[in-house]
Gaussian input, Z-matrix of N, CA and C with variables (Angstrom, degrees):
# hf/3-21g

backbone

0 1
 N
 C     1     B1
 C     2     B2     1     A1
 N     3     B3     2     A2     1     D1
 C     4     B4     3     A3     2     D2
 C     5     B5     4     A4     3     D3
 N     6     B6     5     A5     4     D4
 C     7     B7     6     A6     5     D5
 C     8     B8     7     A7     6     D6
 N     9     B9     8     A8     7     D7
 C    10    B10     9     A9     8     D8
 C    11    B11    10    A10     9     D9
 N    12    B12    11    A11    10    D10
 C    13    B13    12    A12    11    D11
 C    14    B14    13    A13    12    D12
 N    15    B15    14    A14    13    D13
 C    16    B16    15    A15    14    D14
 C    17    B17    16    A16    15    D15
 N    18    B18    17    A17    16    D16
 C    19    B19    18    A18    17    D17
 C    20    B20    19    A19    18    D18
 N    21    B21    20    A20    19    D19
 C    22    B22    21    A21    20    D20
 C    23    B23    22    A22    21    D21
 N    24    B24    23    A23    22    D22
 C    25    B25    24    A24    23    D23
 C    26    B26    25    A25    24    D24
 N    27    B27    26    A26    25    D25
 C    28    B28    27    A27    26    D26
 C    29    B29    28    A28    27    D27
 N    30    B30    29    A29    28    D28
 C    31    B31    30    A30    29    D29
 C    32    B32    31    A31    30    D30
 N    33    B33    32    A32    31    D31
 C    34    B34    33    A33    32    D32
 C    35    B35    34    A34    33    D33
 N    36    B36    35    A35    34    D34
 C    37    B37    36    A36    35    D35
 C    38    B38    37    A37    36    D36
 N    39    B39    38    A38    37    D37
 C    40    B40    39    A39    38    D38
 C    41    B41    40    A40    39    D39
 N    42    B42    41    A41    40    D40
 C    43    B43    42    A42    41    D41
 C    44    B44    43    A43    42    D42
 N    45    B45    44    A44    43    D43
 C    46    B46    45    A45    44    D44
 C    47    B47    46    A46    45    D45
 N    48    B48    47    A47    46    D46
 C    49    B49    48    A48    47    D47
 C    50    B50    49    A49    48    D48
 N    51    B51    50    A50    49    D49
 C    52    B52    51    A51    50    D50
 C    53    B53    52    A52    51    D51
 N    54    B54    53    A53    52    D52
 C    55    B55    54    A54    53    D53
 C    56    B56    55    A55    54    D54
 N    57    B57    56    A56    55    D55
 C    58    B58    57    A57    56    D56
 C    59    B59    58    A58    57    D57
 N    60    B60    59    A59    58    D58
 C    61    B61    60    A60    59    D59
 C    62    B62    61    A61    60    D60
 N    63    B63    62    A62    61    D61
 C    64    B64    63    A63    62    D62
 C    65    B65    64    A64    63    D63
 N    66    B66    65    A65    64    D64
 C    67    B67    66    A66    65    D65
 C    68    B68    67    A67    66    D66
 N    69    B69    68    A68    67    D67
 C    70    B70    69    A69    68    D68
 C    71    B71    70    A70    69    D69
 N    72    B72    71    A71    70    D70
 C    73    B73    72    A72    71    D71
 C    74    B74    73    A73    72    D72
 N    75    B75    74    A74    73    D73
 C    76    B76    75    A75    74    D74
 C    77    B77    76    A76    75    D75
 N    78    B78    77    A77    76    D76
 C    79    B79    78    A78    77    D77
 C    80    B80    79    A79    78    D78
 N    81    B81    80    A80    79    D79
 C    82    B82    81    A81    80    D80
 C    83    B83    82    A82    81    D81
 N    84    B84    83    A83    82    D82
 C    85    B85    84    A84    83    D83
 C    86    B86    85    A85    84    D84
 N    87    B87    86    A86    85    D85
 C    88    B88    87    A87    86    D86
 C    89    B89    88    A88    87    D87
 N    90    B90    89    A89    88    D88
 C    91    B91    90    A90    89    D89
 C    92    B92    91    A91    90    D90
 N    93    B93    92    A92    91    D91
 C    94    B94    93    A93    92    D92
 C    95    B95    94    A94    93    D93
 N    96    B96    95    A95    94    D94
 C    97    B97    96    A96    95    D95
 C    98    B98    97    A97    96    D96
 N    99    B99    98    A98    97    D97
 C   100   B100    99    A99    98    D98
 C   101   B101   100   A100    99    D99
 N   102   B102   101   A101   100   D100
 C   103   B103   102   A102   101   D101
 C   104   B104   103   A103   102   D102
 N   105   B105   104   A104   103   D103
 C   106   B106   105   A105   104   D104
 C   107   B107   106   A106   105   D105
 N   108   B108   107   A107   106   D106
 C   109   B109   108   A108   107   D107
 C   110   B110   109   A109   108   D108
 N   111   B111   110   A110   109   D109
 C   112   B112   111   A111   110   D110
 C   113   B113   112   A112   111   D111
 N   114   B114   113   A113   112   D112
 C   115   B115   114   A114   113   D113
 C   116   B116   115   A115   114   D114
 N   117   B117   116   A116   115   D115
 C   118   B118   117   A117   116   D116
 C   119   B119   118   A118   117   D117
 N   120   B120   119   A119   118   D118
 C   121   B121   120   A120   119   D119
 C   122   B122   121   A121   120   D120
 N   123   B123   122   A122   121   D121
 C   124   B124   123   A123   122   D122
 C   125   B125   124   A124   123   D123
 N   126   B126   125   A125   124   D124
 C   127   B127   126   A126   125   D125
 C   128   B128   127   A127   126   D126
 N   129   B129   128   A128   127   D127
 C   130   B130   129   A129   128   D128
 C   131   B131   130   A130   129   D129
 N   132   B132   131   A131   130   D130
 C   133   B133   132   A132   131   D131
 C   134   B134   133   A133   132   D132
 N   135   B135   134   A134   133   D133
 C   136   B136   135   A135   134   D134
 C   137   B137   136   A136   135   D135
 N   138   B138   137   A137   136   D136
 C   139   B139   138   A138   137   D137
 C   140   B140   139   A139   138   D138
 N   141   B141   140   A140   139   D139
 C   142   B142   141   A141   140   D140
 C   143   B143   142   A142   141   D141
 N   144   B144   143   A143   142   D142
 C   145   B145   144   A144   143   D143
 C   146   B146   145   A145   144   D144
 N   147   B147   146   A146   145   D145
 C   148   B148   147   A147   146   D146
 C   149   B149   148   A148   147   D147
 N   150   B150   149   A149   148   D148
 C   151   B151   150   A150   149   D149
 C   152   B152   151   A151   150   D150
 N   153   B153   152   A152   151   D151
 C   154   B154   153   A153   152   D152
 C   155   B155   154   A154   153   D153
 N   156   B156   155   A155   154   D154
 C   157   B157   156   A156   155   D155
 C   158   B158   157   A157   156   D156
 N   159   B159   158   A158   157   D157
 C   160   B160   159   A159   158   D158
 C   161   B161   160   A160   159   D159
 N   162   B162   161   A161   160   D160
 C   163   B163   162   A162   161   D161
 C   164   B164   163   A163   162   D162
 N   165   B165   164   A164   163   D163
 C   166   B166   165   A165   164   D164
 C   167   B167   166   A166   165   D165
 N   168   B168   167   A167   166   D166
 C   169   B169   168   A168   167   D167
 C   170   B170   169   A169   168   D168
 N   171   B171   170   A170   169   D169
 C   172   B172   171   A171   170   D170
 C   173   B173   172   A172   171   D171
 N   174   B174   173   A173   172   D172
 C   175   B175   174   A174   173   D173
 C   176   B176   175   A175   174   D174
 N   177   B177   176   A176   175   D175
 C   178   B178   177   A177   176   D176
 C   179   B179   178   A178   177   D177
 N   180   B180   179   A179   178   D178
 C   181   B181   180   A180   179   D179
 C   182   B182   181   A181   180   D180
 N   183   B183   182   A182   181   D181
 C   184   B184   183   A183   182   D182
 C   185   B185   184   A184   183   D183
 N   186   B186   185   A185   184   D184
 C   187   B187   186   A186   185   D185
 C   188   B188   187   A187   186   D186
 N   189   B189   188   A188   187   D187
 C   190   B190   189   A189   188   D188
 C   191   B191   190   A190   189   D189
 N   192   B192   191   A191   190   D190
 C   193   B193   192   A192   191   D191
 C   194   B194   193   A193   192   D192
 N   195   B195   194   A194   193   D193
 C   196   B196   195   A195   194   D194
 C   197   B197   196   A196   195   D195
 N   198   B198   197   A197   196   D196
 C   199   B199   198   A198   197   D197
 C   200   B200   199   A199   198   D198
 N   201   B201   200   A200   199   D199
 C   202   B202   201   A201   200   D200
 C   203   B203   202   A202   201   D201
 N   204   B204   203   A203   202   D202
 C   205   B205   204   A204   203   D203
 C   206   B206   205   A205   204   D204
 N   207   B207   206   A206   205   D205
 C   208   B208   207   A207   206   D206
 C   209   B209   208   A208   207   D207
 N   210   B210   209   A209   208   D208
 C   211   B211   210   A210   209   D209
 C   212   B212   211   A211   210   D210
 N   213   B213   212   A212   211   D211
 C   214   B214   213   A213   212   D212
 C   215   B215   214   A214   213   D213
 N   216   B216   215   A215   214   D214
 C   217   B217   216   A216   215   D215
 C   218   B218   217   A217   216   D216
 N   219   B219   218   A218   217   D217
 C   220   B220   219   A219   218   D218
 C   221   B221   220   A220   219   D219
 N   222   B222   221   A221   220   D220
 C   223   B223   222   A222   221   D221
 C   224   B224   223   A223   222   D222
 N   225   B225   224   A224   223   D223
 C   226   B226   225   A225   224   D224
 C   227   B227   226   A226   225   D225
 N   228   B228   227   A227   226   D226
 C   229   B229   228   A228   227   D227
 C   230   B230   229   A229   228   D228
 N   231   B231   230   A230   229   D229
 C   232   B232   231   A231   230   D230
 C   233   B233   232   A232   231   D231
 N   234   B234   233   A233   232   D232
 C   235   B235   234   A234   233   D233
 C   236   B236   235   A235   234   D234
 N   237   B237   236   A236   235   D235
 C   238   B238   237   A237   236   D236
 C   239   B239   238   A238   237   D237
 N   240   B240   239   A239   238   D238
 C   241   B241   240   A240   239   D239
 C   242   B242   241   A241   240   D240
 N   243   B243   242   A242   241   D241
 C   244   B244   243   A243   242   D242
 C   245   B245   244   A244   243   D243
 N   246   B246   245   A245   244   D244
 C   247   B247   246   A246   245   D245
 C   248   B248   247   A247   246   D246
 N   249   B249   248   A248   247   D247
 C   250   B250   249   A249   248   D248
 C   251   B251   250   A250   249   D249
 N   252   B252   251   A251   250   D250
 C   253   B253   252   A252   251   D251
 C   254   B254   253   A253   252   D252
 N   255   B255   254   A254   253   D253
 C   256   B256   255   A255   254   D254
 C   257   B257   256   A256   255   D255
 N   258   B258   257   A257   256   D256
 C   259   B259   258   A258   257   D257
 C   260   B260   259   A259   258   D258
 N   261   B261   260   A260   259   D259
 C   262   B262   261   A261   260   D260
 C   263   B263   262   A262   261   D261
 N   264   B264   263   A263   262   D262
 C   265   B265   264   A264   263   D263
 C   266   B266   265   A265   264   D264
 N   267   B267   266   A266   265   D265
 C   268   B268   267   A267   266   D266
 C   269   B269   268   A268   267   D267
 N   270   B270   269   A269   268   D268
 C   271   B271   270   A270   269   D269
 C   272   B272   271   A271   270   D270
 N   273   B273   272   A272   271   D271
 C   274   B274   273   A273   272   D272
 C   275   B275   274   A274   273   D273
 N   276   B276   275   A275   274   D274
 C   277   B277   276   A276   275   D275
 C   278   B278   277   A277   276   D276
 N   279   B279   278   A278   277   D277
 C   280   B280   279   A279   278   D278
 C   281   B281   280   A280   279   D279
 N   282   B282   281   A281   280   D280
 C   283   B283   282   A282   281   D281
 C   284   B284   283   A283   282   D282
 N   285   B285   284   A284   283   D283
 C   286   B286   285   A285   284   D284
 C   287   B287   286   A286   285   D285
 N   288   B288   287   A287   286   D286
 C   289   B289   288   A288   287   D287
 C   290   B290   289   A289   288   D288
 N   291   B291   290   A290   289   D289
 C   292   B292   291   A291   290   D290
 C   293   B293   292   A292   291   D291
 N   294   B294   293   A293   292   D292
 C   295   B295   294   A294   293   D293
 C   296   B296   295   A295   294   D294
 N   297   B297   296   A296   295   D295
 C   298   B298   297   A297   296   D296
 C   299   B299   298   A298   297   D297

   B1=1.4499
   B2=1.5276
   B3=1.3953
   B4=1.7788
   B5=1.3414
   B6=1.5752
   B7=1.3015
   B8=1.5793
   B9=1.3999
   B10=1.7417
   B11=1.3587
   B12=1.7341
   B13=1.7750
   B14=0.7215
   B15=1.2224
   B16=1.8027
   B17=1.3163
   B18=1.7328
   B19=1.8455
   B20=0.9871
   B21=1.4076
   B22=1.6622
   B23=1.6789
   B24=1.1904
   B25=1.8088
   B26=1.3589
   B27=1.5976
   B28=1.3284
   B29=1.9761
   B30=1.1455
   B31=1.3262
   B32=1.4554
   B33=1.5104
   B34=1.6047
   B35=1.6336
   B36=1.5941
   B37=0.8930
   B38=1.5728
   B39=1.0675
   B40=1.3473
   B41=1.5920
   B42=0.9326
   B43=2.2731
   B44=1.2364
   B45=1.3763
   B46=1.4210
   B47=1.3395
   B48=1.0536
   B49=1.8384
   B50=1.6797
   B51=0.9617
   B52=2.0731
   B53=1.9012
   B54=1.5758
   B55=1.4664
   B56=1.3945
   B57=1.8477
   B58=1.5625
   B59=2.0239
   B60=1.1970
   B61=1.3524
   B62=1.2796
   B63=1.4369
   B64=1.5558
   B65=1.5089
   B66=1.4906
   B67=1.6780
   B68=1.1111
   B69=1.5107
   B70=1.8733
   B71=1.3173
   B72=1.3544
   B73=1.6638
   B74=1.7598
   B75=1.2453
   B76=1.4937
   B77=1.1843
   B78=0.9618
   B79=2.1619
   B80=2.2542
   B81=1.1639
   B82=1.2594
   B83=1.7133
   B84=1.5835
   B85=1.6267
   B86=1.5927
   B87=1.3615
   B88=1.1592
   B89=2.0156
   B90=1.2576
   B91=1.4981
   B92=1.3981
   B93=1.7746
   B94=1.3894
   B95=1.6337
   B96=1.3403
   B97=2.0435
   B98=1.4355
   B99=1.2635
   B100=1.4713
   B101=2.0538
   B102=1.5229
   B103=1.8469
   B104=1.5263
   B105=1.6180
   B106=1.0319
   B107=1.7503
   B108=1.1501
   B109=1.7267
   B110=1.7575
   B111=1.7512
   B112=1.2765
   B113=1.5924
   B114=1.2483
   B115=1.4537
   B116=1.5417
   B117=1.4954
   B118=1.5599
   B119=1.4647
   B120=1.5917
   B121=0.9607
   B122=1.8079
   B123=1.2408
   B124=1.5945
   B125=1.7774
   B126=1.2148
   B127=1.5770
   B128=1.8290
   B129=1.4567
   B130=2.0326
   B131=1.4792
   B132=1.4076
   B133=1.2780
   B134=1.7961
   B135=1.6763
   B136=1.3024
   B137=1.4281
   B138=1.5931
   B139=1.7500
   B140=1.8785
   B141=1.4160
   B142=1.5669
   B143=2.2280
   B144=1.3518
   B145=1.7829
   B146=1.8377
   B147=1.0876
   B148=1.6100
   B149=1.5686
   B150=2.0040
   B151=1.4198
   B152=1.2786
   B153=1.4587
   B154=1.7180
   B155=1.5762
   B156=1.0292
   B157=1.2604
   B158=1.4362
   B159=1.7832
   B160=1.5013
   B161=1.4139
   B162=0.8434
   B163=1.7702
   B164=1.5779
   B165=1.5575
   B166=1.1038
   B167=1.5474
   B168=1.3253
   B169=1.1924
   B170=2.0181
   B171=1.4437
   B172=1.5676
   B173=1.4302
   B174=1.1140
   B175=1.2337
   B176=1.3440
   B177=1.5123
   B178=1.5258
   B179=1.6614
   B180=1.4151
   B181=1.1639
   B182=1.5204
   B183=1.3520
   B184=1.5279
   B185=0.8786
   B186=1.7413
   B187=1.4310
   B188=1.4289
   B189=1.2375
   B190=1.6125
   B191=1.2720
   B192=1.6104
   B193=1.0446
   B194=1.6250
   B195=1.2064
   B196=1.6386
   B197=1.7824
   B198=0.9674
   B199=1.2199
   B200=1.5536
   B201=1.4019
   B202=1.1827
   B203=1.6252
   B204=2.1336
   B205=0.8969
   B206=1.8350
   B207=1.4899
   B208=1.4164
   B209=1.7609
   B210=1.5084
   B211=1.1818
   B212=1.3615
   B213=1.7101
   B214=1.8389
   B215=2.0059
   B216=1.1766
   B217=1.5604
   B218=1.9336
   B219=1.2277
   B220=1.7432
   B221=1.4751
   B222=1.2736
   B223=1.3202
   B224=1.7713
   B225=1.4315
   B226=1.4648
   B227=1.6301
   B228=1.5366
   B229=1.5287
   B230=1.5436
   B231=1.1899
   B232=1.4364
   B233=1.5333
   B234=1.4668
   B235=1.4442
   B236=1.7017
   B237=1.5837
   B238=1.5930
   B239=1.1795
   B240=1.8202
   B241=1.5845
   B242=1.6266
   B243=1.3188
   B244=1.3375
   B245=1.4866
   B246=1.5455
   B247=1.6166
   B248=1.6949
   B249=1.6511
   B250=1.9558
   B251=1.1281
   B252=1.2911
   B253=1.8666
   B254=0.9958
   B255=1.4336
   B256=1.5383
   B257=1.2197
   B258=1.4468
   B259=1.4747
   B260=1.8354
   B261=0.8795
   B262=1.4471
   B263=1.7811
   B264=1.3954
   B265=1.8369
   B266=1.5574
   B267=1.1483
   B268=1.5393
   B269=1.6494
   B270=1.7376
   B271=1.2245
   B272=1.2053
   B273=1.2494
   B274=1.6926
   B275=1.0503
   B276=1.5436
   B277=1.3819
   B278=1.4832
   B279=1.0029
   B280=1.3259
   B281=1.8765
   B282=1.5313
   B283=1.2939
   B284=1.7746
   B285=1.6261
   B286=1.1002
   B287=1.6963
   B288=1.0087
   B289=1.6537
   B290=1.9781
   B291=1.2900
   B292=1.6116
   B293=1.3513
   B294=1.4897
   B295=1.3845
   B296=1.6018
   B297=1.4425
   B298=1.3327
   B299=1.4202
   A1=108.62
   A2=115.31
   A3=110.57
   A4=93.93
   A5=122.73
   A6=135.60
   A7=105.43
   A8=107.07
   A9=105.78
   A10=106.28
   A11=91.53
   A12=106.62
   A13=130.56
   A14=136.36
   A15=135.62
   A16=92.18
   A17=127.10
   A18=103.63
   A19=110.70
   A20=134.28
   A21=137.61
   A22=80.61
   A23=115.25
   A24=116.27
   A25=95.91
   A26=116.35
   A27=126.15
   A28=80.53
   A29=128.14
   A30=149.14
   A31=103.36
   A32=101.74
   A33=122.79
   A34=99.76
   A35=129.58
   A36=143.65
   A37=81.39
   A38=141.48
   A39=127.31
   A40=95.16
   A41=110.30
   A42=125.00
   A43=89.64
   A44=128.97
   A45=129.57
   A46=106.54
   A47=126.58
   A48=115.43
   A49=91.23
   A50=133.06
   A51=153.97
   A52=79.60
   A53=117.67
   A54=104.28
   A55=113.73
   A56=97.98
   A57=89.80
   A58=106.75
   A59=104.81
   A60=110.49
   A61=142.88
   A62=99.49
   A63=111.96
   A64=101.18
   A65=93.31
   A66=124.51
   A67=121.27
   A68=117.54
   A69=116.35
   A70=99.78
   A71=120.98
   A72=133.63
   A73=87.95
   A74=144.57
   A75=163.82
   A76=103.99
   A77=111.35
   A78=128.43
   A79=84.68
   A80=101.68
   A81=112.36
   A82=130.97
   A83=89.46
   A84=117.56
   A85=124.08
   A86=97.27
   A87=136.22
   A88=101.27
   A89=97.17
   A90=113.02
   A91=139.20
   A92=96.65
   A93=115.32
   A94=100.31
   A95=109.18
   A96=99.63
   A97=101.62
   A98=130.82
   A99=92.90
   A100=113.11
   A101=90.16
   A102=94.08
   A103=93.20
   A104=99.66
   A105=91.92
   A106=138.34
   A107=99.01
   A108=95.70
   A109=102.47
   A110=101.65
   A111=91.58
   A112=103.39
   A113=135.26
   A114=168.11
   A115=97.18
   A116=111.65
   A117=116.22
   A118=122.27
   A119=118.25
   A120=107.82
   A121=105.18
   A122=107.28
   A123=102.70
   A124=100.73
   A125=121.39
   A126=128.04
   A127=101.28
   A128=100.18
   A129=95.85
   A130=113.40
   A131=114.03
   A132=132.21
   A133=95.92
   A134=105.47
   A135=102.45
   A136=139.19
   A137=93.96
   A138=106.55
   A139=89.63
   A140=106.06
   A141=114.75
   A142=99.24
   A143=127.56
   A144=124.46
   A145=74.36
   A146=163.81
   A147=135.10
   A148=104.50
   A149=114.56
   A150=97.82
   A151=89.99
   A152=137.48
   A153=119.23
   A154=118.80
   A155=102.87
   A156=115.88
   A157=137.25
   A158=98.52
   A159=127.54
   A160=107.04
   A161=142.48
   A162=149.20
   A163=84.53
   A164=125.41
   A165=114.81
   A166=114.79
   A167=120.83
   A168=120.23
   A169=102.54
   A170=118.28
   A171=101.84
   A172=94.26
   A173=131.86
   A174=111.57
   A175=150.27
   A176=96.10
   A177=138.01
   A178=107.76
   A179=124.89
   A180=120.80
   A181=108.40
   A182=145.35
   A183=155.93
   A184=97.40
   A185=117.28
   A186=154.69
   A187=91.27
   A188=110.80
   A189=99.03
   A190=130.79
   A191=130.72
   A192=158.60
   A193=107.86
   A194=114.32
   A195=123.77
   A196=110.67
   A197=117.57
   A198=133.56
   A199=121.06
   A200=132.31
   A201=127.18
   A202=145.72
   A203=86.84
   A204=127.85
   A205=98.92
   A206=149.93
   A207=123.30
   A208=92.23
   A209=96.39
   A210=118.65
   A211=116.68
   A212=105.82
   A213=105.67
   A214=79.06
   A215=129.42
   A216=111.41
   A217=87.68
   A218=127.30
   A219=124.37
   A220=97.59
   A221=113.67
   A222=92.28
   A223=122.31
   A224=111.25
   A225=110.08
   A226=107.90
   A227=122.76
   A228=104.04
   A229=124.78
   A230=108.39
   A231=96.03
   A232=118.02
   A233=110.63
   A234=99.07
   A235=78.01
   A236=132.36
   A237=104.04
   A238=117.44
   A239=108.71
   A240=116.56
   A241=106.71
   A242=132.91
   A243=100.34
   A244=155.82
   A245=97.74
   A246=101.21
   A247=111.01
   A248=96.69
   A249=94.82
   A250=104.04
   A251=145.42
   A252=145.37
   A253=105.92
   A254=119.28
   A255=115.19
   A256=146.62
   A257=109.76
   A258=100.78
   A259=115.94
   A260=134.74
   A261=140.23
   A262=110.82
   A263=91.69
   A264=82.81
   A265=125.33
   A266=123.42
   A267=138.06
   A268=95.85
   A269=104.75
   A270=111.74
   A271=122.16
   A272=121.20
   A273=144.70
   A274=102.24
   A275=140.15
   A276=118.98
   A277=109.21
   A278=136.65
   A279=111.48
   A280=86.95
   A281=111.05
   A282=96.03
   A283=86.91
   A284=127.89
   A285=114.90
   A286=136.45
   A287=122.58
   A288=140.68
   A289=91.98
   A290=104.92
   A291=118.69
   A292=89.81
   A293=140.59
   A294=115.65
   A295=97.66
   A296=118.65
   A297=141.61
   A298=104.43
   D1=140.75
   D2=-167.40
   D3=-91.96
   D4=152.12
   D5=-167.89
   D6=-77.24
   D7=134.50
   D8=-178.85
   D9=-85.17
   D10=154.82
   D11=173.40
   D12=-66.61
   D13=174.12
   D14=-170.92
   D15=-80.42
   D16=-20.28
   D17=175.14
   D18=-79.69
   D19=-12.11
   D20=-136.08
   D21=-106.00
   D22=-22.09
   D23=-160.04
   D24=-85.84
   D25=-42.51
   D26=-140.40
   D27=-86.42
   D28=-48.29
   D29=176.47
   D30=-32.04
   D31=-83.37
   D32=172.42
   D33=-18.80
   D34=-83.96
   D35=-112.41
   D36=-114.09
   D37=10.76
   D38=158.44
   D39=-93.95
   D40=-52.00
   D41=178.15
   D42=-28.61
   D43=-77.56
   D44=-153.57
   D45=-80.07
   D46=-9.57
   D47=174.91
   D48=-67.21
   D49=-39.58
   D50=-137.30
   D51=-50.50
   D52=105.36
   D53=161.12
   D54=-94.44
   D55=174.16
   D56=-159.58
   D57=-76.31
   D58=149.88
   D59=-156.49
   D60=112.64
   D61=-42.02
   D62=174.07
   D63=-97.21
   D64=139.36
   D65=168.22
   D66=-112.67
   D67=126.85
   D68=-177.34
   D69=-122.07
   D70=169.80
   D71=-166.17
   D72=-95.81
   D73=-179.86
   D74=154.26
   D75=-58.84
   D76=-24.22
   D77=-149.51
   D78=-102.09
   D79=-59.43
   D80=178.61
   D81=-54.11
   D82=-36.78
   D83=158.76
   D84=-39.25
   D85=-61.21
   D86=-137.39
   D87=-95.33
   D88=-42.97
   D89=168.69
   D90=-99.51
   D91=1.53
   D92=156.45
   D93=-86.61
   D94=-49.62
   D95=176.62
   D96=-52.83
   D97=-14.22
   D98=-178.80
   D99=115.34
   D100=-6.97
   D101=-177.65
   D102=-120.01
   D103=129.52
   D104=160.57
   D105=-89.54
   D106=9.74
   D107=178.13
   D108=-143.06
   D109=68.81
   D110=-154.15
   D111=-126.92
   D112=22.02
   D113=-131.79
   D114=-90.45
   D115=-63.75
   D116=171.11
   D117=-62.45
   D118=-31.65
   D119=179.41
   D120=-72.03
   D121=-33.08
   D122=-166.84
   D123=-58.62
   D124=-37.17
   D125=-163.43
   D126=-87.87
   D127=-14.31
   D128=156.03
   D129=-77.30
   D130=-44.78
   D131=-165.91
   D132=-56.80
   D133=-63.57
   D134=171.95
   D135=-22.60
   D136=-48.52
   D137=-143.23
   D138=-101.45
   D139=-28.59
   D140=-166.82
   D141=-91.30
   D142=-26.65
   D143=-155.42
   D144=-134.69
   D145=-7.62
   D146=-165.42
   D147=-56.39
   D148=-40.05
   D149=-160.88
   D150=-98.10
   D151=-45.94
   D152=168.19
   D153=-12.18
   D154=-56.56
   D155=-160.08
   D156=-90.26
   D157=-20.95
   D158=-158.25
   D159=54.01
   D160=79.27
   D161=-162.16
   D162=-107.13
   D163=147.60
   D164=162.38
   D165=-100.92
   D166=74.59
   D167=-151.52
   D168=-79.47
   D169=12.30
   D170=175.00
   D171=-98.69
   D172=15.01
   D173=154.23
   D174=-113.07
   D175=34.74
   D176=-170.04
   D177=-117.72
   D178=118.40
   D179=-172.48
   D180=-130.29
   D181=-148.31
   D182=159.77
   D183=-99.64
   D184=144.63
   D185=179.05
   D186=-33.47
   D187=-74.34
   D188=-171.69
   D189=-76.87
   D190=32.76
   D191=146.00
   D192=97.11
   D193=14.44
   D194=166.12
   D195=-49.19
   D196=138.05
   D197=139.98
   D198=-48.39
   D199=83.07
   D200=-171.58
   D201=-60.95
   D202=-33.16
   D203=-145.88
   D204=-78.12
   D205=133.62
   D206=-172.24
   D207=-130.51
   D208=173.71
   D209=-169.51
   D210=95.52
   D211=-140.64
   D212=-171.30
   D213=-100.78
   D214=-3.71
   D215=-179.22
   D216=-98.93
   D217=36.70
   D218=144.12
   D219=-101.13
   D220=-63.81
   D221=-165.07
   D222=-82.20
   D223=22.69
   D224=152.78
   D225=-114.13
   D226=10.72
   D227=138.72
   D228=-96.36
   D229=4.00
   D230=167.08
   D231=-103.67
   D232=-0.41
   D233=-171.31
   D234=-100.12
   D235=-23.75
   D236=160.79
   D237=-36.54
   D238=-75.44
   D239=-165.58
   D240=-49.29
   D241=-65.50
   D242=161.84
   D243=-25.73
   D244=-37.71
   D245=175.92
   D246=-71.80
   D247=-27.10
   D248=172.32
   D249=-95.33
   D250=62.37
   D251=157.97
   D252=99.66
   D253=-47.63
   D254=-164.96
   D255=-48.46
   D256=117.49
   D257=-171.66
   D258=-66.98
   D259=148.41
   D260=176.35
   D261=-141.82
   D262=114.63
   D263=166.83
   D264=-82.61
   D265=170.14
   D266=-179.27
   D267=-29.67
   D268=-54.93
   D269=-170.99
   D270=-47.97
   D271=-51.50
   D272=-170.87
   D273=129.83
   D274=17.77
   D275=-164.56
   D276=-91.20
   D277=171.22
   D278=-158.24
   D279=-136.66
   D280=148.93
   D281=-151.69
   D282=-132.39
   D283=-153.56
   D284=163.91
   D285=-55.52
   D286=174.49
   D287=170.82
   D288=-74.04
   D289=139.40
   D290=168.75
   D291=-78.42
   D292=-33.45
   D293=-148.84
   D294=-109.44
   D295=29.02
   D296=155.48
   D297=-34.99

């Protein structure tokens, strides 16, 4: 396995702080590690380290609070974000925490 970058670290280790409940944008990810234009890399990181890693990647959505994720793995991140508070509409939009 090739050794990860200091963004891939800085990336990682914001993912796994992610408690259950809270939802961040890619954009939000990405600028808590420390990059500022680093959104795509977080949604490689996602799609390429979630099961390596256990990443909790349904609780990562688009800036404007979409559900990004498609297929039958959308509607098993929203019946995650639901099972942790989250409100989610039909749409995917993802709305407040119940434990607000």
């Amino acid at each position: 396995m090739a050794e990860l970058t200091e963004n891939t670290k800085q990336i990682l280790k914001v993912l796994t702080s992610l408690q259950p409940g809270e939802v961040v944008s890619y954009r939000d990810v990405a600028k808590l590690a420390g990059l500022a234009n680093g959104a795509r890399q977080v949604a490689r990181i996602l799609h390429t380290m979630s099961s390596s890693y256990d990443l909790p990647w349904w609780r990562v959505v688009r800036s404007d609070g979409q559900v990004a994720v498609q297929g039958s793995d959308r509607d098993l991140q929203i019946a995650r974000l639901r099972a942790e508070g989250i409100q989610v509409g039909e749409n995917g939009k993802v709305g407040k925490s119940t434990k607000d």
